[in-house]
Structures are given as structure tokens and as C-alpha cells.
PAVO-528123 format. One record per residue (C-alpha): y, x negated, z. Coordinates in steps of 0.02 Angstrom, whole numbers, plus 50000, padded with zeros to 5 digits. Layout:
N
YXZ;...
REM end
This chain:
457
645534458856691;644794474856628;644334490556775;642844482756871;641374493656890;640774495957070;639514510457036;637774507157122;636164513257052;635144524657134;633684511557147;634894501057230;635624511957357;633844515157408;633214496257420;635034490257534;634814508457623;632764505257668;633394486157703;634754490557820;633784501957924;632184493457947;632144483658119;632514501158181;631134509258075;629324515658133;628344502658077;626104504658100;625234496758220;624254484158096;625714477958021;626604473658177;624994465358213;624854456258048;626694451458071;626224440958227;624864432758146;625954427158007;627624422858133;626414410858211;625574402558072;627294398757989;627934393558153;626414379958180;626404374258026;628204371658047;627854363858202;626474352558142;627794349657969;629054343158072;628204324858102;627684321857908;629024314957795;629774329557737;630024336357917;630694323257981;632094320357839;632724337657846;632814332858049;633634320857999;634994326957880;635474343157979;635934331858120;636864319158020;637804337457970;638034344758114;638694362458143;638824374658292;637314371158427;636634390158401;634994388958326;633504379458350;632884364558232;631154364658268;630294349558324;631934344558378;632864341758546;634684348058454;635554364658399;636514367458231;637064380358142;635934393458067;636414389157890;635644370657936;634294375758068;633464388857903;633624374957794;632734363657904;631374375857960;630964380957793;630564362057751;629464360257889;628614374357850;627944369257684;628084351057735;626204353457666;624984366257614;624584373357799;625734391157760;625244407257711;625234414857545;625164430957446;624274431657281;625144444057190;626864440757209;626364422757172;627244414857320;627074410257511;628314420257600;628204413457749;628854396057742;630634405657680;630604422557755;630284415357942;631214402857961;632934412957903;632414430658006;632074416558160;633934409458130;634534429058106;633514432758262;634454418858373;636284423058321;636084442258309;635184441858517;633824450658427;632374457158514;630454452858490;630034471058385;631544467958277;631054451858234;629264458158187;629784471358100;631124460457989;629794446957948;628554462557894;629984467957798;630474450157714;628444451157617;628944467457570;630614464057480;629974447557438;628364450857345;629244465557256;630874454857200;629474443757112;628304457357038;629814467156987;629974451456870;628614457756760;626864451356733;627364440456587;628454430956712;627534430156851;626074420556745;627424412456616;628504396056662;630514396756693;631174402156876;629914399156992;629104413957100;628944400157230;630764400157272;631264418857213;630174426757325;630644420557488;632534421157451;632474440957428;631334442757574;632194428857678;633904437457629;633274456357682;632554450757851;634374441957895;635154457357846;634224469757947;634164460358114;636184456058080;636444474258081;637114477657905;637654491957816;637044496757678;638574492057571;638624472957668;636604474357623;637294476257428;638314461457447;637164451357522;635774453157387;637474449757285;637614433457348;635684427957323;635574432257167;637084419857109;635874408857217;634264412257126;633724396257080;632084385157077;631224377856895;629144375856906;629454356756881;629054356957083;627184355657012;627604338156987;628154331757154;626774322357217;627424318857387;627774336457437;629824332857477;630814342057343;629164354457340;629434359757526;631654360357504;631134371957352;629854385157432;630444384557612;632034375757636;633094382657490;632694399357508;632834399857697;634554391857671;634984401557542;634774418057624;635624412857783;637104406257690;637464423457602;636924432057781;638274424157878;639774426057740;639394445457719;639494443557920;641214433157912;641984449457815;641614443257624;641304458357495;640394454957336;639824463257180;639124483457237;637694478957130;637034464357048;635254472757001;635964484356878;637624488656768;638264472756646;637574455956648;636604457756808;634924449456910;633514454156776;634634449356621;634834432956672;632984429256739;631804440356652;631514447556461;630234458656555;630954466356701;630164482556802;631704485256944;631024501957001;629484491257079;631134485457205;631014502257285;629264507357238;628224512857399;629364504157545;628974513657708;626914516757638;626444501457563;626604486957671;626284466257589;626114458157722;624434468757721;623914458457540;624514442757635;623354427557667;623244417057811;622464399757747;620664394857873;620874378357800;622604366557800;622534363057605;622844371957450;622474390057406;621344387957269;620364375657374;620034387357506;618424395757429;617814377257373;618034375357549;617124389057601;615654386357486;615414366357527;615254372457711;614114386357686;612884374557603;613024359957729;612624374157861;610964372957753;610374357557746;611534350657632;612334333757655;613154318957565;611584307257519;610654321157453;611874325857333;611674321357135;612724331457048;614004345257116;614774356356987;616354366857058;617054381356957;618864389557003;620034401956905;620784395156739;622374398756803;622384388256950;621104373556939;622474363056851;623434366257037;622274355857119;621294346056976;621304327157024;622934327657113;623734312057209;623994321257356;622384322957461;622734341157518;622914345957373;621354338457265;619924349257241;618744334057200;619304323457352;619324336857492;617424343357434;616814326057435;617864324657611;616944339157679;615334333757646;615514317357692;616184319457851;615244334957911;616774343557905;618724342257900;620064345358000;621974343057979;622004323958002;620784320957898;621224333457737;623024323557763;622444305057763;622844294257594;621674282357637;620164291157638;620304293157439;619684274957445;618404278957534;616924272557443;615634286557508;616994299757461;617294290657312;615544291557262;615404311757294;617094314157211;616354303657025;614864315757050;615774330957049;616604341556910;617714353556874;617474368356766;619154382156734;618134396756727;619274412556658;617934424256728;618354420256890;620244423956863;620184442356815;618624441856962;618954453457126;619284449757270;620384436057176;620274418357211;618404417057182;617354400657182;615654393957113;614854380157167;613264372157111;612334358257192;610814346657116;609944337757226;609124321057215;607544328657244;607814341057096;608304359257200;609754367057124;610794374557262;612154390057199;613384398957305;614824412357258;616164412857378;616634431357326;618004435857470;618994417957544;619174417357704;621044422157758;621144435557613;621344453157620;619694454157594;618984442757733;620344442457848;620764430957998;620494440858173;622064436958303;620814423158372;620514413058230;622474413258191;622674408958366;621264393958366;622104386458207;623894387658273;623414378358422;622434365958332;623974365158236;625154361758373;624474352958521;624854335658468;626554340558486;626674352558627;624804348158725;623674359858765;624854372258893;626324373358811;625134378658638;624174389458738;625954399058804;626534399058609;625544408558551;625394421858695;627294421758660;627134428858486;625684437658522;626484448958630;628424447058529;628524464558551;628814463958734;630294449958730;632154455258730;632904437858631;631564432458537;632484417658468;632844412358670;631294415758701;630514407958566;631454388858581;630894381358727;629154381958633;629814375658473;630564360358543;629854346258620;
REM end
């Protein structure tokens, strides 16, 4: 064997120095507060995850496992190991489409980066502020791991942003709130990129198993697992991200690393981060929006003769007719308008697709992929267009989405859908004192201690 190089890049040193001194760092007041707001979205849909198929067979697999009773297993009454409890987690949290997500890094970070800086949090005695500050930190490495990709790969097939993402930002908000250097730092990020994995075949999973494993579970696992060997005393390569053979040569013919380091400390992503109003897909949101809008006009189900609905080119074919109810376009409209509304239950019931009045609004409706509205900002814009029976023609733009950056969620509608969310499981008290909890995370010395009795049943 020839001499190994062990020089690190400037760029390098910067990103594992920033990452290793963050849960200490000043952090502003608004993204502490947007931290909360995502910490408890991620953990209710989590929550809520753990009773649909894919939450309950990762409950079930990590306790067929087993592993050191340390961390919690949400929706659970047992411990395991944090390895097990952030690959569980993570699959709970994108058990369906209820998570956050963050338009231009392509991804939602929170179904990865909370579940492994929760884990990290619970073995490391971590207090509340750390724990805010490392998930803040997480959408910043995250989103900037993806975009340092480069454009054509962000929009371009190969590895998937879904599960790239939240393993960089999963892996820097373990490393922080585990206390490492930044050499161990280095060799963490070492170890996740040998684990950077995850093809865009997920787009065909149409029960939302191996989907949720490769957004949440995956990545929370994956981070964790390199987290706890860099803790056990293992070294690893001083920098993948640059020198011979490393991290962009393998995954990108377009690569931009300096965007790694670009900014951290003045531009903050969990600031461009979006908080879904509605439990179904993000390009459904605005559709969503619209549909409701008009129905708060007059507009309902028999007067309906035609319903025209156009979304960006690049994501229509997301949600375009799809077997999943959450995640069709057609079906949840139709849903909406029927029913005077929706709700969780009702966005996540199979049978309603045989509905015959939703049916009937769903072989009215069509679909346009308009690429005006993908270049369009605010991003994720909708038209819909309604003919009556009577012959009125009813129009209406949703130009900022609800739960975007540009119409943002105040604390109390992240708190109303959380709860909403999470009663069925924990009743109306126990919800109530959730949320409180993270609303106040600053304040708590162990957050993960803190944090369990509320996550279990």
C-alpha cells in the first residue's frame, strides 16, 4: 500500500469545524422557534406513523432485534438501542405524507434528521437548546449536502435527494449533540458517505413501506450507525469530500462542494422549510388550498361540471392518478369537495376511492402539467378552474401554499395539527402536554427523558 493521504481541505475543515461546534453556537431567535415547530411535526407524524403498516413493522422488527434499552421506539412501550430506535423513528415518520419538506434541497428533512438528533439527544443526556439547535443544524447540512450535488442532479434521476439529504443532516445533528471533534466530525461524514445510498425507484412503492425505510428510516439509521462507531474510538478517512476518488466523484458529474460551507452561521434552511396544513402530498397542498377556498364560496359537489386542476410539470406526475389516496391529486380534490372537507382519516381511507360521488368528481376532473407554474414564485403554485352546471366559470391561483416560506404556519396552527395528529394515541391531555413540552424544549435539561413519557403510550 502506497503513503495514504490524510490532508483535509479547507472547505472541509470548515463544514466538521461549524458541525462540531454548533449545539454550543448562538443560534436567532426565529430559528430556534422554527426548530420547535418542525421537532413537533416530525414527532406527530411519527406518532400518528406508528399505527399504519409501515410503523408498526419497523415496531416490530427492532424488537424482534433487540439491543440495549436506551432509546425510545416511539409508539412503543420498549427501549433499544439508538442504532434500532433511529431506524424505527425514521419509518414512522414518513409512514405517510404528514412530514415536512424543503423545496430546494428536494427532500423532507425531518423524517431523517429528527429521529437520529432525538436518539443522539437520549444517549448524549442532551439538553432541550442543544437538541434545537442540532435539528436547526441537520436542514442546514442537509439541504446543502443535496444542492451541493448540482442542479442537474437535483432535477435528474440516479441517487435520490430523498435519502441523501437527511443522512448528512441526520449525521451532523448526532455529531454535534455527541460532542465531537472536529477530526471525529471528519470521520463521521466518512462513514455516511460509504453509506450514501437510495435509487428514485421509491416513486414506485405504492404502499409507502420501502418509501418510508428509504427517506426516514435509512437515513436516520444510517447516521446513528456511523455516530456511535466514531463514539466507540473508530477513525476513518480525514476527508471523503475531496482528494482521490471521493463523495462527488462517485455521485455527481456536476458537483458545487463549496455550497457545503457556503453561508452556515447567516443563512439558516430550516427558514425555506415547509410545514404541510394538509396530511397528503406536497404538490397537493395548493390543490388543496384552492378546492377549499372555492367551497368557502358557494362551491360544492353537485354543482360541479367540469374542474380543471393545473400543477408544475415537474411534479404533477408525483401525484397524477396514484393508488395511494394521499397521494392522488384527482381523488383527494374530489374528497374535499365531497365531503365538505378532509381530515387525516379521511385523506388515508382506500375505500373512499370507490366512492361513487367521489368517483364521479374525480372522472370530471383533469389534470394539466403546466411548466409555467414550475419556474412560478413562490414555488409550488396551483390553478384551478371550476365550470358549473349552471354555466359560471369559477378560477383561483393559489400563489403562496399554505406551510411555505411564503405563507407560513404560526406556532398555533403547528400546534392544532400536531394534536389533531396525536390524540388518538395519547387523548386529549397527554397531546395537549406534548406539545407544551417542545414548545418550551429550551427550558428542559434531558430532552430525550423528557421527551419519552410523551412518545410512548
Amino acid at each position: 500500500m502506497g503513503v495514504v493521504d490524510t490532508a483535509v481541505s479547507e472547505g472541509t475543515e470548515a463544514l466538521a469545524t461549524y458541525i462540531s461546534g454548533a449545539a454550543k453556537a448562538s443560534v436567532p431567535d426565529d430559528v430556534i422557534e422554527k426548530a420547535k415547530h418542525h421537532t413537533l411535526d416530525t414527532l406527530a407524524a411519527a406518532i400518528s406513523g406508528s399505527h399504519l403498516r409501515p410503523g408498526k413493522l419497523a415496531t416490530g422488527y427492532v424488537k424482534a432485534m433487540g439491543g440495549t434499552p436506551e432509546c425510545t421506539v416511539i409508539g412503543s412501550t420498549f427501549l433499544t438501542n439508538a442504532v434500532n430506535a433511529s431506524l424505527a423513528n425514521g419509518i414512522m415518520a414518513h409512514a405517510d405524507e404528514t412530514d415536512d419538506s424543503h423545496l430546494v434541497g428536494r427532500f423532507h428533512p425531518g423524517c431523517g434528521i429528527v429521529p437520529a438528533a432525538l436518539a443522539a439527544a437520549e444517549i448524549s443526556g442532551s439538553n432541550g437548546l442543544q437538541l434545537l439547535k442540532a435539528v436547526a443544524l441537520g436542514y442546514d447540512i442537509g439541504t446543502r449536502f443535496n444542492v451541493s450535488l448540482g442542479p442537474r442532479k437535483l432535477y435528474a434521476g440516479g441517487h435520490s435527494t430523498h435519502s441523501i439529504g437527511p443522512l448528512f443532516g441526520g449525521t451532523a445533528a448526532s455529531a454535534t449533540l455527541m460532542g465531537f471533534t472536529p477530526e471525529q466530525v471528519r470521520f463521521h461524514l466518512s462513514y455516511s458517505v460509504q453509506q450514501a445510498s437510495g435509487a428514485q425507484c421509491w416513486a414506485r412503492d405504492d404502499q409507502h413501506t420501502e418509501k418510508a425505510f428509504d427517506f426516514g428510516g435509512m437515513t436516520a439509521r444510517n447516521a446513528l450507525t456511523g455516530a456511535t462507531m466514531v463514539a466507540a474510538g473508530f477513525t476513518a478517512v480525514a476527508d471523503s469530500l475531496s482528494g482521490d476518488n471521493n463523495f462527488f466523484t462517485a455521485v455527481s458529474n456536476d458537483p458545487r462542494p463549496e455550497e457545503l460551507w457556503k453561508e452556515l452561521g447567516t443563512r439558516y434552511e430550516i427558514r425555506e422549510a415547509t410545514i404541510k396544513k394538509w396530511c397528503v402530498g406536497s404538490p397537493i397542498q395548493g390543490a388543496i388550498d384552492a378546492i377549499t377556498l372555492l367551497m368557502s364560496q358557494g362551491l360544492t359537489a353537485d354543482k360541479v361540471e367540469k374542474l380543471i386542476l393545473e400543477l408544475p410539470d415537474d411534479r404533477a406526475n408525483l401525484v397524477d392518478d396514484r393508488s395511494m389516496p394521499n397521494i392522488n391529486v384527482q381523488h383527494l380534490v374530489a374528497l374535499t369537495l365531497v365531503d365538505g372537507g378532509m381530515n387525516f382519516e379521511s385523506s388515508h381511507d382506500h375505500a373512499r376511492m370507490e366512492d361513487p360521488k367521489v368517483k364521479a368528481i374525480r372522472q370530471k376532473t383533469t389534470l394539466i402539467a403546466n411548466p409555467e407554474l414550475t419556474t412560478a414564485l413562490p414555488p409550488r403554485q396551483v390553478i384551478l378552474r371550476v365550470e358549473t352546471k349552471s354555466g359560471e366559470k369559477l378560477e383561483h391561483r393559489t400563489h403562496a401554499v399554505k406551510g411555505t416560506p411564503a405563507n407560513p404556519m404560526t406556532r398555533q396552527e403547528v400546534v392544532e395539527k400536531a394534536i389533531d395528529l396525536v390524540e388518538p394515541t395519547l387523548g386529549r391531555v397527554r397531546s395537549r402536554q406534548l406539545a407544551d413540552l417542545v414548545m418550551g424544549m429550551e427550558k428542559v435539561d434531558r430532552a430525550g427523558l423528557a421527551l419519552r413519557p410523551l412518545l410512548q403510550p
